[in-house]
N, CA, C and O of each residue as an XYZ file, in Angstrom:
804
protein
N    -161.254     15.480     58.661
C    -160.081     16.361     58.636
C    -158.908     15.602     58.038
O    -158.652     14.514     58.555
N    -157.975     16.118     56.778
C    -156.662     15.659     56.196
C    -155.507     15.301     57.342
O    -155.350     15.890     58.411
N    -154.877     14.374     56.918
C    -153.879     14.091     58.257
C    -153.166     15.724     57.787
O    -152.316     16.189     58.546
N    -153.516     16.421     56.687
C    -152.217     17.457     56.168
C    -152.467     19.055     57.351
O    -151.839     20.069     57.655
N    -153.462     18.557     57.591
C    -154.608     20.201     58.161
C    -153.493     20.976     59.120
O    -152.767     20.504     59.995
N    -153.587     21.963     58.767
C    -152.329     22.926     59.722
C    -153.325     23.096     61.241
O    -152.833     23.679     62.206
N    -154.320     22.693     61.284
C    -154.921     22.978     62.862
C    -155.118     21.657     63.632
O    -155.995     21.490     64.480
N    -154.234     20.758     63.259
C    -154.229     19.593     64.032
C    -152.809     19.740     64.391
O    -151.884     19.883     63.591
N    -152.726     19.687     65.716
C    -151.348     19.496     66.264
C    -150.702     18.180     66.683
O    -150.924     17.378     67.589
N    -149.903     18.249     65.782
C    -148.969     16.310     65.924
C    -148.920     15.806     67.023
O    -148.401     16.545     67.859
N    -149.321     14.619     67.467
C    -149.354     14.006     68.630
C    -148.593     12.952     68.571
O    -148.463     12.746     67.364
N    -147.617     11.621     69.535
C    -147.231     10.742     68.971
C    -148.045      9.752     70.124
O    -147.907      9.916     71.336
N    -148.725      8.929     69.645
C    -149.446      7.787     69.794
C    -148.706      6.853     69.931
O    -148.470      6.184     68.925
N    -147.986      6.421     71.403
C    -147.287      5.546     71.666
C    -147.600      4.244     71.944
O    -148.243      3.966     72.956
N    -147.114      3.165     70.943
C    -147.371      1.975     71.653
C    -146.417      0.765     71.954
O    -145.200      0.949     71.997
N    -146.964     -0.457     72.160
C    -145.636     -1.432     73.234
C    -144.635     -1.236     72.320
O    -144.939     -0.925     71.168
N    -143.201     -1.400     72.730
C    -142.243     -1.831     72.367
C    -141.666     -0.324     71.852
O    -140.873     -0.718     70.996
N    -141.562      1.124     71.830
C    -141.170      2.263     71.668
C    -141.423      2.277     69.799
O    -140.333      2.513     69.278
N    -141.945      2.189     69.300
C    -143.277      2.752     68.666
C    -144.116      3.746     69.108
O    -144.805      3.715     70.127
N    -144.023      4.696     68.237
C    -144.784      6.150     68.114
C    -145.263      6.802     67.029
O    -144.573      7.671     66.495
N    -146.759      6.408     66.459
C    -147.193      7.020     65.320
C    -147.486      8.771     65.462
O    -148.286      9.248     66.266
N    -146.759      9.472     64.619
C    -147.240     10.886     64.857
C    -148.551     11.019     64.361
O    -148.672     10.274     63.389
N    -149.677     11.696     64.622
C    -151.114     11.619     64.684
C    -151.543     12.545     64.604
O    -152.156     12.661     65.665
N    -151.814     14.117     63.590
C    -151.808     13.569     62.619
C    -150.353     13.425     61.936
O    -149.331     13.603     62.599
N    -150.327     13.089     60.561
C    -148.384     12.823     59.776
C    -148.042     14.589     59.696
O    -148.796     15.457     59.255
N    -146.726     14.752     60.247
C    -145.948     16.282     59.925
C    -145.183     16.158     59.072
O    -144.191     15.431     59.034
N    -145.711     17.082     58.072
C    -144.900     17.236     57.101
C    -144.004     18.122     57.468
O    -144.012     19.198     58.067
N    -142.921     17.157     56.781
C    -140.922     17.897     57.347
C    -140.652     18.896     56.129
O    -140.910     18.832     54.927
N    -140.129     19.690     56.807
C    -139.405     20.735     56.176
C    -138.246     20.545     55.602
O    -137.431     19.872     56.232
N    -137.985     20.907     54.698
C    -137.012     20.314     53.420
C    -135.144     20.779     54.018
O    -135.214     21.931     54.446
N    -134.002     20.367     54.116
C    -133.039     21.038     54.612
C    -131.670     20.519     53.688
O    -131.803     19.326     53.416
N    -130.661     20.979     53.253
C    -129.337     20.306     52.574
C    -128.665     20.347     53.703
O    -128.748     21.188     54.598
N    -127.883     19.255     53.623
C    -126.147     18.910     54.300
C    -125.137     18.500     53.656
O    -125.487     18.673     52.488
N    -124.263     18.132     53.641
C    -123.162     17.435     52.911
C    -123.442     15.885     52.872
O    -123.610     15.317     53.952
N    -123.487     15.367     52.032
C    -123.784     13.721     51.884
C    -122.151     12.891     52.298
O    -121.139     13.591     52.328
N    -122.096     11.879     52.495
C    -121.067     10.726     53.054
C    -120.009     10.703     51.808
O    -118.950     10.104     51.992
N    -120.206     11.213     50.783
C    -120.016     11.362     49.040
C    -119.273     12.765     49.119
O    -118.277     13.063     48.460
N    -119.740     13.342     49.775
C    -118.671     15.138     49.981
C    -119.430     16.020     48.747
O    -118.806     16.702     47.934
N    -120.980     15.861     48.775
C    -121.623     16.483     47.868
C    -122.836     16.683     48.291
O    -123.538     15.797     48.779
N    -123.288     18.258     48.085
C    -124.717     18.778     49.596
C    -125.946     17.513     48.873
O    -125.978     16.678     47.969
N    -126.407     17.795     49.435
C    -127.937     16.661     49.648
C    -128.782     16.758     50.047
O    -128.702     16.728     51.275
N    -130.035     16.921     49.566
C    -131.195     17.514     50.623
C    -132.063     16.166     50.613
O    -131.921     15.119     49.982
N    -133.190     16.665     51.723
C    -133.759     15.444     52.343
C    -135.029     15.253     51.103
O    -135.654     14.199     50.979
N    -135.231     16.328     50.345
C    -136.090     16.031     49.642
C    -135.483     15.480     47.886
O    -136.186     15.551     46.878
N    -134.441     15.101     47.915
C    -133.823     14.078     46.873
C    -134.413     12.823     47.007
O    -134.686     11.957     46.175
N    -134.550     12.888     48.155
C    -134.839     10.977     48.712
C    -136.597     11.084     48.891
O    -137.217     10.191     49.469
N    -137.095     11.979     48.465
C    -138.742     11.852     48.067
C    -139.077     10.610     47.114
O    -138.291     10.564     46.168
N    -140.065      9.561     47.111
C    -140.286      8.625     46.516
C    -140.417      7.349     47.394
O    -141.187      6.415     47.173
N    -139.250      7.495     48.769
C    -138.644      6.441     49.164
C    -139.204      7.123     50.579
O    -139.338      8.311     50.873
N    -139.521      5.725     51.460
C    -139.382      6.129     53.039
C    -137.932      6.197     53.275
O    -137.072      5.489     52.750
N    -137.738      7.351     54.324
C    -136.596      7.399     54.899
C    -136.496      7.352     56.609
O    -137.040      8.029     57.482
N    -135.666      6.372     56.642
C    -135.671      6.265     58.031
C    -133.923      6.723     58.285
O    -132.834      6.431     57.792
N    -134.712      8.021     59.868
C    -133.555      8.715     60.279
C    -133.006      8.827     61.351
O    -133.725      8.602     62.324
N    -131.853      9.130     61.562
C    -131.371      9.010     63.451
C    -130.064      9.971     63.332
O    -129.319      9.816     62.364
N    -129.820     10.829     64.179
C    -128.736     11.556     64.489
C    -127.996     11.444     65.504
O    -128.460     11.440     66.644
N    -126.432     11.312     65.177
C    -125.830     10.291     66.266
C    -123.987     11.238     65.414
O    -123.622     12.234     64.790
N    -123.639     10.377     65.839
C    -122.219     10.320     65.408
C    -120.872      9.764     65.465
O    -120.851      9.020     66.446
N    -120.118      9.766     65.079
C    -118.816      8.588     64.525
C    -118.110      7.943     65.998
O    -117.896      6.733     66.072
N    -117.876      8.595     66.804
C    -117.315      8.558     68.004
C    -118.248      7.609     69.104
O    -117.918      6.915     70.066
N    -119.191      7.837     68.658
C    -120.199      7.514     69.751
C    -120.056      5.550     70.227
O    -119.899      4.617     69.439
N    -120.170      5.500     71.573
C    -119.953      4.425     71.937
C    -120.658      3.501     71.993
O    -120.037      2.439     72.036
N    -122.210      3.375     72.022
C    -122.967      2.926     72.318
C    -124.429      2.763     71.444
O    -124.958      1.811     70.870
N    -124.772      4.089     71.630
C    -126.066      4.142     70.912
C    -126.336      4.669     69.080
O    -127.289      4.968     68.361
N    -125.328      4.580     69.004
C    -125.311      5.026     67.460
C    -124.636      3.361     66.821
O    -125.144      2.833     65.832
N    -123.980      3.007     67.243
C    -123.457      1.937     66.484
C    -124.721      0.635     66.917
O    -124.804     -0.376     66.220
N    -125.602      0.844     68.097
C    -126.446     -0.208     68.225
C    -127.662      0.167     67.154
O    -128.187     -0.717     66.477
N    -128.171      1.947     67.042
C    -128.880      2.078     66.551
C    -128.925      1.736     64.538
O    -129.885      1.619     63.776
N    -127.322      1.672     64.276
C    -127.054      1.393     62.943
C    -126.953     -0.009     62.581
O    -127.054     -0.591     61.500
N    -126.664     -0.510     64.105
C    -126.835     -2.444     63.809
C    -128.398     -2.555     63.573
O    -128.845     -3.285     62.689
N    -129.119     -1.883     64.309
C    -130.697     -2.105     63.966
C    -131.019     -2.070     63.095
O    -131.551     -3.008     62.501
N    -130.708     -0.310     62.418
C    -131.095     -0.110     60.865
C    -130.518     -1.545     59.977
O    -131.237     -2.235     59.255
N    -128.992     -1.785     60.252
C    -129.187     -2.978     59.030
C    -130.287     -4.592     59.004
O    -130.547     -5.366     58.083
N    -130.648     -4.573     60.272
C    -131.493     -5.699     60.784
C    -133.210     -5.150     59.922
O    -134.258     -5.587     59.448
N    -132.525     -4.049     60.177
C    -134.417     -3.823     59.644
C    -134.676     -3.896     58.365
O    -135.766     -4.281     57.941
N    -133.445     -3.439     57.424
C    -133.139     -3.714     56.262
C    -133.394     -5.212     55.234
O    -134.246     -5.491     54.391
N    -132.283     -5.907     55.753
C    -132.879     -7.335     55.794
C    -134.177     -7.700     56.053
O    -134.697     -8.452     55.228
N    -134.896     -7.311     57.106
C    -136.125     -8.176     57.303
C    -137.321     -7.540     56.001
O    -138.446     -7.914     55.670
N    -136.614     -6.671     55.628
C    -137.213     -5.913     54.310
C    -137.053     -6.104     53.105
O    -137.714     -5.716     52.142
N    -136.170     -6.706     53.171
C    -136.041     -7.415     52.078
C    -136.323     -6.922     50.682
O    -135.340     -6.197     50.528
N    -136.963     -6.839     49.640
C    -136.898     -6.400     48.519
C    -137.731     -4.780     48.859
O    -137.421     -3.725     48.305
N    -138.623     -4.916     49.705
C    -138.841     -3.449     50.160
C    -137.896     -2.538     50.616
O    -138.099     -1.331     50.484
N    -136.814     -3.002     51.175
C    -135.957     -1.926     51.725
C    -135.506     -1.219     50.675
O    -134.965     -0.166     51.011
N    -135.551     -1.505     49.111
C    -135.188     -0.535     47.887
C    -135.933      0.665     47.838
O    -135.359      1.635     47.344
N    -137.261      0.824     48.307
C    -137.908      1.875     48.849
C    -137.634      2.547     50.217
O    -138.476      3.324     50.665
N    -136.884      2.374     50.668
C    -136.013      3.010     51.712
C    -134.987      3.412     51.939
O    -134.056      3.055     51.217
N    -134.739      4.377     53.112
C    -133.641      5.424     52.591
C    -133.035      5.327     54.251
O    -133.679      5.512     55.283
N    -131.585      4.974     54.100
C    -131.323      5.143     55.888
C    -130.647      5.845     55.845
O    -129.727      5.623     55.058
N    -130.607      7.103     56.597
C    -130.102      7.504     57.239
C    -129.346      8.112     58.620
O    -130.043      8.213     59.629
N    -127.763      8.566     58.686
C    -127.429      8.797     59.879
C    -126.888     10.347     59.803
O    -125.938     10.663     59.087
N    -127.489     11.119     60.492
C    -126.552     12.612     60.013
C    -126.202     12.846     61.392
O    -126.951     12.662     62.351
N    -124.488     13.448     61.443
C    -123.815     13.175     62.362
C    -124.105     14.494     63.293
O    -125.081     15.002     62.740
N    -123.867     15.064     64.078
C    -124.048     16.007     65.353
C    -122.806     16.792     65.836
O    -122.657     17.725     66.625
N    -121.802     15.912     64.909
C    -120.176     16.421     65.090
C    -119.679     16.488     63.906
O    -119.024     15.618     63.331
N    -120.035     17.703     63.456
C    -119.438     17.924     62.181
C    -117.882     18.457     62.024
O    -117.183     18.433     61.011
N    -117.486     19.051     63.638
C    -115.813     18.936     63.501
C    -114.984     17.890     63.207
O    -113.914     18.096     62.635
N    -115.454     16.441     63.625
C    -114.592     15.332     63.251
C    -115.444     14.443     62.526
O    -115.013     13.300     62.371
N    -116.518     14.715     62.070
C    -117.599     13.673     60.962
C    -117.455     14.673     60.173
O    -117.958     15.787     60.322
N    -116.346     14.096     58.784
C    -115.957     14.889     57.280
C    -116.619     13.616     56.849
O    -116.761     12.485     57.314
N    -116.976     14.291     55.727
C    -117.394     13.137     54.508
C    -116.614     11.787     54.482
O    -117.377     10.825     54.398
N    -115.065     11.415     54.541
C    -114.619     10.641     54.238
C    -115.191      9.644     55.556
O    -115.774      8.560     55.582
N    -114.750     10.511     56.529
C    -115.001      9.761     57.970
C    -116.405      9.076     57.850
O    -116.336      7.865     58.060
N    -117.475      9.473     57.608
C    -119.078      9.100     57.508
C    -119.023      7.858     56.723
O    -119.602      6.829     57.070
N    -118.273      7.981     55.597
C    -118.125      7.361     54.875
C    -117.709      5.389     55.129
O    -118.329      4.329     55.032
N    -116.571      5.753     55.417
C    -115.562      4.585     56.225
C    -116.469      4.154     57.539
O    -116.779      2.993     57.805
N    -116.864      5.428     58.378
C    -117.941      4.447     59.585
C    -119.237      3.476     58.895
O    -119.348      2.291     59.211
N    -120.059      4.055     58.050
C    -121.174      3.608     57.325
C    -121.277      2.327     56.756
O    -122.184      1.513     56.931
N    -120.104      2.197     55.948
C    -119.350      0.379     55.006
C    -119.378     -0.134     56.083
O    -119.810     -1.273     55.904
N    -119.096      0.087     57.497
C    -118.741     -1.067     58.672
C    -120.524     -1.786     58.769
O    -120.797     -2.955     59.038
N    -121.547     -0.618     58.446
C    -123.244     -1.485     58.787
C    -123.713     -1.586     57.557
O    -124.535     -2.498     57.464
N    -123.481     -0.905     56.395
C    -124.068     -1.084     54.888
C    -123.760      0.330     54.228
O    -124.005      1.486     54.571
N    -123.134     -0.232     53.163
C    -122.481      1.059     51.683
C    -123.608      1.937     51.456
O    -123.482      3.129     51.178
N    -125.052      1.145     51.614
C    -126.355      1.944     51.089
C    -126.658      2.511     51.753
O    -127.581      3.218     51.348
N    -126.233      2.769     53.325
C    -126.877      3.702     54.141
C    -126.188      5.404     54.051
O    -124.961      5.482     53.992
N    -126.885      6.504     54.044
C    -126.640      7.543     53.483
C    -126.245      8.685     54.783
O    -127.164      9.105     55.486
N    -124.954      9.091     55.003
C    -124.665      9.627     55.833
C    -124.649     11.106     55.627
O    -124.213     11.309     54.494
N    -124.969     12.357     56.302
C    -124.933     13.399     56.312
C    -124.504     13.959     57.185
O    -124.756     13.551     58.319
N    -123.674     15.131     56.984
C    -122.923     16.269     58.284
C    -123.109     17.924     57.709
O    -123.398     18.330     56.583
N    -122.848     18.586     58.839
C    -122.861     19.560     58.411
C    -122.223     20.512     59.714
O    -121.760     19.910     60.683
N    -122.222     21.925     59.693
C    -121.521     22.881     60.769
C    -122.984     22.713     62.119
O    -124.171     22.392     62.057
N    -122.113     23.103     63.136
C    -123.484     22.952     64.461
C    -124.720     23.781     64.437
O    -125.777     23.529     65.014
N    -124.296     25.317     63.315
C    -125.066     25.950     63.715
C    -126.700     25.259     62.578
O    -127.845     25.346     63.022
N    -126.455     24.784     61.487
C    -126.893     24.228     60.417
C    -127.384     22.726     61.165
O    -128.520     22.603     61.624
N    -126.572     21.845     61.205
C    -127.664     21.349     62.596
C    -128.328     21.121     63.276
O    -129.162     20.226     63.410
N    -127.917     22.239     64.012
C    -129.337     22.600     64.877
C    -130.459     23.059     64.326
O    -131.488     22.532     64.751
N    -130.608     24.109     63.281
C    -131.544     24.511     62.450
C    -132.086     23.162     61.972
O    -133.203     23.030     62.471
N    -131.791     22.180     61.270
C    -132.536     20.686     60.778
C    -132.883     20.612     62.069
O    -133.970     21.139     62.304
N    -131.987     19.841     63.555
C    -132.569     18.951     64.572
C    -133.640     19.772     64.977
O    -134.573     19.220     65.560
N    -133.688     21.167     64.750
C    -134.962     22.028     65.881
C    -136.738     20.759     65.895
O    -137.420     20.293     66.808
N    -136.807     20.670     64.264
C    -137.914     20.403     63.753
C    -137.792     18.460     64.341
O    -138.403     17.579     63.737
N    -137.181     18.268     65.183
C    -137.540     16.899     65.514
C    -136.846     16.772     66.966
O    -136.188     15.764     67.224
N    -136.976     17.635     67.754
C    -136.286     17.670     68.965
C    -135.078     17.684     69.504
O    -134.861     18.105     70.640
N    -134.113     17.176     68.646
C    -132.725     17.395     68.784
C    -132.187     18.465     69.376
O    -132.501     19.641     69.192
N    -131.056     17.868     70.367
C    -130.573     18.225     71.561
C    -129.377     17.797     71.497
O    -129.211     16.577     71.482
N    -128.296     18.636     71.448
C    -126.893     17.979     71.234
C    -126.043     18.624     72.242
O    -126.441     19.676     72.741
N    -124.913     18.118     72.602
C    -123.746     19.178     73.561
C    -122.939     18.098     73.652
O    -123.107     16.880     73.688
N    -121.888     18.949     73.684
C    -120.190     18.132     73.673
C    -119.592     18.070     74.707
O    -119.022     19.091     75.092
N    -119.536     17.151     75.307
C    -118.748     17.264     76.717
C    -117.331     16.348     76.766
O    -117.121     15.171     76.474
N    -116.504     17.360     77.240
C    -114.872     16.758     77.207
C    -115.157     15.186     78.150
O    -116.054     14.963     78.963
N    -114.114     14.326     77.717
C    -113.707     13.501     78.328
C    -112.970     13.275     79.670
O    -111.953     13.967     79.626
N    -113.013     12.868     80.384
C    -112.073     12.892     81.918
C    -111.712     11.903     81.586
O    -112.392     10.996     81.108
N    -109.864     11.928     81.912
C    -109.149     11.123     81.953
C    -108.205     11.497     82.763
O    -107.545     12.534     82.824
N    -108.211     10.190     83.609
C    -107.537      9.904     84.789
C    -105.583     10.199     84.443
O    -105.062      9.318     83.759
N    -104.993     10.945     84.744
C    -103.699     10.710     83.808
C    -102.468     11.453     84.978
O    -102.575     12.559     85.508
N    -101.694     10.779     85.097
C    -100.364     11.118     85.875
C     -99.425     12.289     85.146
O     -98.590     11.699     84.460
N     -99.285     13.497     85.063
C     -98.631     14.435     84.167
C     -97.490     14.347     83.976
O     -97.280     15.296     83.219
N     -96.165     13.642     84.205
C     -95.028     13.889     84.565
C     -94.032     15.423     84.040
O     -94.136     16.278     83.161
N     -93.388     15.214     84.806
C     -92.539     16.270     85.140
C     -92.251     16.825     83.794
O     -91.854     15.948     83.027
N     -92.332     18.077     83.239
C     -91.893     18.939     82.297
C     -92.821     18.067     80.608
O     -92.423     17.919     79.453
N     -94.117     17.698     81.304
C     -95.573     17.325     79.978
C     -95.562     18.765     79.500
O     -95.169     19.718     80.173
N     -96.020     18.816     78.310
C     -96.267     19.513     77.284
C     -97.479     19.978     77.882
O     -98.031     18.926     78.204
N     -98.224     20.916     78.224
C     -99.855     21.472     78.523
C    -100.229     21.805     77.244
O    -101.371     21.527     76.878
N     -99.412     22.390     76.455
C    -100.362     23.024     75.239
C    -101.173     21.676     74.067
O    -102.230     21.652     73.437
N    -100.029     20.704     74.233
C    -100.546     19.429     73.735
C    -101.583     18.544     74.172
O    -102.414     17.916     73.516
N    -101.365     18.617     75.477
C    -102.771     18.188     76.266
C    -103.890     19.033     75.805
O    -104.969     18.459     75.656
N    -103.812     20.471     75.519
C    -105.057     20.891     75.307
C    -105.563     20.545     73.923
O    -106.739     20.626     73.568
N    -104.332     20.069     73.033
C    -104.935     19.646     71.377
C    -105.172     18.566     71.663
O    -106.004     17.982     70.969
N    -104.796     18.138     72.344
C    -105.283     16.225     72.574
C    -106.968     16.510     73.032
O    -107.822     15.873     72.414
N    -107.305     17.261     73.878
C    -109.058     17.426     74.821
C    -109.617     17.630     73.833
O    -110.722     17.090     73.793
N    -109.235     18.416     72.629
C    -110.007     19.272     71.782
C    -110.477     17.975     70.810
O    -111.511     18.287     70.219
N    -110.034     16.633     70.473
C    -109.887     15.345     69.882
C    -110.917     14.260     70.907
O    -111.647     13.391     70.430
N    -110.807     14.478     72.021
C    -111.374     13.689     72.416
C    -112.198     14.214     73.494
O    -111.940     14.768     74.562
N    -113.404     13.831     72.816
C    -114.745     14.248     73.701
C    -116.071     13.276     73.363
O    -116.131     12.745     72.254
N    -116.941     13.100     74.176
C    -118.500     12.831     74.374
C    -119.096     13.912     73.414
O    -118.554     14.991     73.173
N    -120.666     13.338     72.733
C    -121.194     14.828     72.285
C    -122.542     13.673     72.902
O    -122.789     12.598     72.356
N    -123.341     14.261     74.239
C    -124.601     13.711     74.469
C    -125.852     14.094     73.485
O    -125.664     15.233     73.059
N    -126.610     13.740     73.169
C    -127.620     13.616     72.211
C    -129.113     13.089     72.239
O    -129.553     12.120     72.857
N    -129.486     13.586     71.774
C    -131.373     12.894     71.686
C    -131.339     11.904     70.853
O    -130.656     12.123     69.853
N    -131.952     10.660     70.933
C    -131.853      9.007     70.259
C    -132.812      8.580     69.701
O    -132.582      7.440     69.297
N    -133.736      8.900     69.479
C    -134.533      8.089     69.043
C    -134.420      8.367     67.267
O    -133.671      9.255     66.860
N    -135.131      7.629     66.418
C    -134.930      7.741     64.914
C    -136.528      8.365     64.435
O    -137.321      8.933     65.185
N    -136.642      8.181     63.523
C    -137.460      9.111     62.328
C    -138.323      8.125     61.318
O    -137.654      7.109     61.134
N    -139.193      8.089     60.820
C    -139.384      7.734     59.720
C    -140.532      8.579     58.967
O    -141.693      8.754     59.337
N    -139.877      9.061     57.789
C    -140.669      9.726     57.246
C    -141.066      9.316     55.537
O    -140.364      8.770     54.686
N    -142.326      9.773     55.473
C    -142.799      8.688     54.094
C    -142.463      9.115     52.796
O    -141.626     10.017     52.826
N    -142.844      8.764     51.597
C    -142.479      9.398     50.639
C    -142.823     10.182     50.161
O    -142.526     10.294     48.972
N    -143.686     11.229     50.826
C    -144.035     12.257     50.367
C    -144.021     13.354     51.361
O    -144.718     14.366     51.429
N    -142.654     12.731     52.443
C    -141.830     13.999     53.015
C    -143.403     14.002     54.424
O    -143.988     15.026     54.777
N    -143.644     12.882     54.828
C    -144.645     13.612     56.005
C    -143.566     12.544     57.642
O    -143.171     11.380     57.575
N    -143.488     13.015     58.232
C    -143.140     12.377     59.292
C    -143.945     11.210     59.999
O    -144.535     11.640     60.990
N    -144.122      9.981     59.798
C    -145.252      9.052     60.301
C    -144.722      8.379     62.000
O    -145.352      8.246     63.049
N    -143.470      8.111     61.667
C    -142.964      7.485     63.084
C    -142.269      7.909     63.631
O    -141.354      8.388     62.961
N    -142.123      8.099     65.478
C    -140.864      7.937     65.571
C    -140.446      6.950     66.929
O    -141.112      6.834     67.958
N    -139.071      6.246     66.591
C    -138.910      5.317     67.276
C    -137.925      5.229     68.536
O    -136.846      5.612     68.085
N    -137.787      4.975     69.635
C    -137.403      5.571     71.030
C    -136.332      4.403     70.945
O    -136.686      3.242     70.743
N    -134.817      4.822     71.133
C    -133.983      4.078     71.208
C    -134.362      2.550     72.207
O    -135.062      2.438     73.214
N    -133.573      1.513     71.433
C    -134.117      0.382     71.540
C    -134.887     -0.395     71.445
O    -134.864     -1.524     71.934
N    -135.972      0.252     70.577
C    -136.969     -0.027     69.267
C    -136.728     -1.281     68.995
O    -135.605     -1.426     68.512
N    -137.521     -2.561     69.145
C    -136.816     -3.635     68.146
C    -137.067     -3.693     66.948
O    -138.232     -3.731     66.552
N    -136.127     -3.709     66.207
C    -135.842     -3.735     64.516
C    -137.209     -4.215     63.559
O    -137.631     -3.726     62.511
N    -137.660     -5.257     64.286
C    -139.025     -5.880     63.830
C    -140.026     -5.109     63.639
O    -140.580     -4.738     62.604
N    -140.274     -4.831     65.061
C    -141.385     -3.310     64.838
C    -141.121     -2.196     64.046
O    -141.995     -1.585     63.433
N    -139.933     -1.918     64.044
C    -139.696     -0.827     63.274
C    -139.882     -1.384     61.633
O    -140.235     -0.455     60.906
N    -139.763     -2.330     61.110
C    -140.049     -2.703     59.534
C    -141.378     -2.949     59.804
O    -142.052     -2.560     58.850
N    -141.871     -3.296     60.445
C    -143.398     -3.998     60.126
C    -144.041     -2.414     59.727
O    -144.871     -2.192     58.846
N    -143.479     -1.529     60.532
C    -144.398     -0.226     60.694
C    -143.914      0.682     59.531
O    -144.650      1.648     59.330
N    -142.597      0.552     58.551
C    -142.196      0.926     57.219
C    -142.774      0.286     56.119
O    -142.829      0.590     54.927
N    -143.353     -1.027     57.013
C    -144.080     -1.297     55.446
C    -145.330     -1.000     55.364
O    -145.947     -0.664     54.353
N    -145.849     -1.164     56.794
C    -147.275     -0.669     56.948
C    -147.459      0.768     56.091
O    -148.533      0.966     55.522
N    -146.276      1.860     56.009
C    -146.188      2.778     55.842
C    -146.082      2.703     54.494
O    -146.716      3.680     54.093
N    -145.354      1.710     52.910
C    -144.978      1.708     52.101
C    -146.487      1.077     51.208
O    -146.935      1.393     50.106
N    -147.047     -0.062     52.382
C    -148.385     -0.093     51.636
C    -149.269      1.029     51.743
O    -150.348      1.024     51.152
């Protein structure tokens, strides 16, 4: 049976270290967003090249900026292979991730990594096909009001600052658009290249 066969249902074959081969490979469905460049982009431009993917966004405290320190670690250990690779981050908050913004966050882990945004409802339509799970939750902040505060400003200030919780793990899909991995936040970087190249040979 073809890993391609529509009557095999994708399984992910987990092993040590959050490594997950999908079993058989799913081929991804093709989608445009706005690129980090402020110009739409679809995922099947970057056919040729593995692309490794993760959806996160600009604000985020923790797991997006560790998961983009990885991507550049994995990069490096790739060394002249990583030219066959494609990183990406497409953001989950497309109210405050504009092109420029994607842009300016991205140069902080590498110029070559390829950022994408788009509206929630568009989004969600891409994340459906890889589990993605997003929601925005306001911030609590502890704050003393004094006497004759502005409320209506407080409410433009909440609307600025918020959490958006999210599904973490990343993507890698090959060059001919089939989904082979996917990797469970905190993946070490190592495994994750050994298994892009495994994928590139």
């Amino acid at each position: 049976m073809s890993d391609s066969s529509p009557d095999s249902e994708p399984t992910l074959q987990q092993s040590p270290g959050g490594v997950a081969r999908v079993d058989p490979p799913h081929q991804v469905q093709d989608f445009t967003l706005t690129s980090d460049q402020g110009e739409p982009i679809s995922l099947s431009d970057l056919h040729g090249r593995s692309v490794l993917m993760f959806f996160g966004y600009t604000h985020c405290p923790e797991e997006c900026p560790t998961t983009l320190a990885g991507f550049k670690r994995v990069k490096q250990t790739l060394g002249d292979d990583a030219n066959d690779v494609a990183f990406v981050f497409i953001s989950v908050d497309g109210k405050r991730d504009t092109p420029e913004v994607m842009n300016a966050y991205l140069d902080n882990f590498d110029p070559d990594f390829i950022g994408m945004t788009g509206d929630e409802a568009l989004l969600r339509e891409v994340g459906a096909e890889y589990g993605l799970m997003f929601q925005q939750e306001a911030t609590t902040i502890d704050q003393q009001h004094e006497e004759g505060d502005d409320h209506e400003h407080d409410d433009e200030l909440d609307q600025e600052n918020y959490f958006v919780q999210h599904t973490s793990p990343s993507f890698l899909i090959d060059p001919d658009g089939y989904l082979r991995y996917v990797y469970f936040y905190g993946t070490d970087p190592d495994a994750i290249a050994n298994s892009i190249q495994q994928t590139l040979q």
